[in-house]
N, C-alpha and C positions, 0 to 999 in steps of 0.2 A: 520291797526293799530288803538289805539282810538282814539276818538276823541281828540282833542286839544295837542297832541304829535307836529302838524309843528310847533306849536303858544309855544308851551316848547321848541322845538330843538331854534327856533329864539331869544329866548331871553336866552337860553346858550350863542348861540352867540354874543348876544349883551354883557353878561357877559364878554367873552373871549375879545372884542372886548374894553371892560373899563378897563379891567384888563391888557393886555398887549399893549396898543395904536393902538388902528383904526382896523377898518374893512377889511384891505387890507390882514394885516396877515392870516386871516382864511377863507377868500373869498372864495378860489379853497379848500380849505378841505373837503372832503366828509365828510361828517355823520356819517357815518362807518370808518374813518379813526383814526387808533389810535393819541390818543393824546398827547405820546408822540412822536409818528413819526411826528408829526404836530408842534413838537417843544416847547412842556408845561412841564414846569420843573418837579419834584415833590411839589418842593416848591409854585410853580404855581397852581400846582393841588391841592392842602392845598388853595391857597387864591380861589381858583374858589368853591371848594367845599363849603368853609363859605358865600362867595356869594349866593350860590344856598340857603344854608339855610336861609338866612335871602330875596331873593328875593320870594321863594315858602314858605316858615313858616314850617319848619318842620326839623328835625335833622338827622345827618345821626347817622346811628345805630356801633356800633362799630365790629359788623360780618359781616358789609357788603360783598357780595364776588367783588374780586378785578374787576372781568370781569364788572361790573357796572361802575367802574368808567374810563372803556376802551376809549372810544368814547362821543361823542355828543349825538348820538341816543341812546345808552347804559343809558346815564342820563336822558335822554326828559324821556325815558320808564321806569325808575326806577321815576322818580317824577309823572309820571302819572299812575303806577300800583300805587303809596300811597296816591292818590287821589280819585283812584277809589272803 
């Protein structure tokens, strides 16, 4: 993977972690585990996704394809393929 994806996936998490109270909730969630199986609304995924833009500076595109905003790692990799 490239560079600097754990140091994106962790501070998704720290995201998910302000957004819904504490770190406990997403602890045991894999990476790869969808997110809504993980328990993130839509509505949730709407405030995490404006988070992400205002934490990384960049906007999401409105054709994004849905499988990006699947997972944690799905995001880390989509913020650092628009990085790179």
């Amino acid at each position: 993977m490239p560079e600097g994806i754990a140091a994106v996936r962790q501070r998704i998490r720290e995201l998910l972690a302000e957004l819904f109270g504490g770190n406990r909730r997403f602890e045991g969630v894999p990476d790869t585990m969808s997110l809504r199986e993980a328990g993130v609304s839509s509505t949730g995924l709407v405030s995490l996704l404006v988070a992400m833009e205002e934490t990384f500076g960049f906007e999401w595109e409105d054709d994004v394809e849905p499988e990006v905003l699947r997972s944690i790692d799905s995001l880390a990799g989509h913020v650092v393929a628009l990085r790179g």
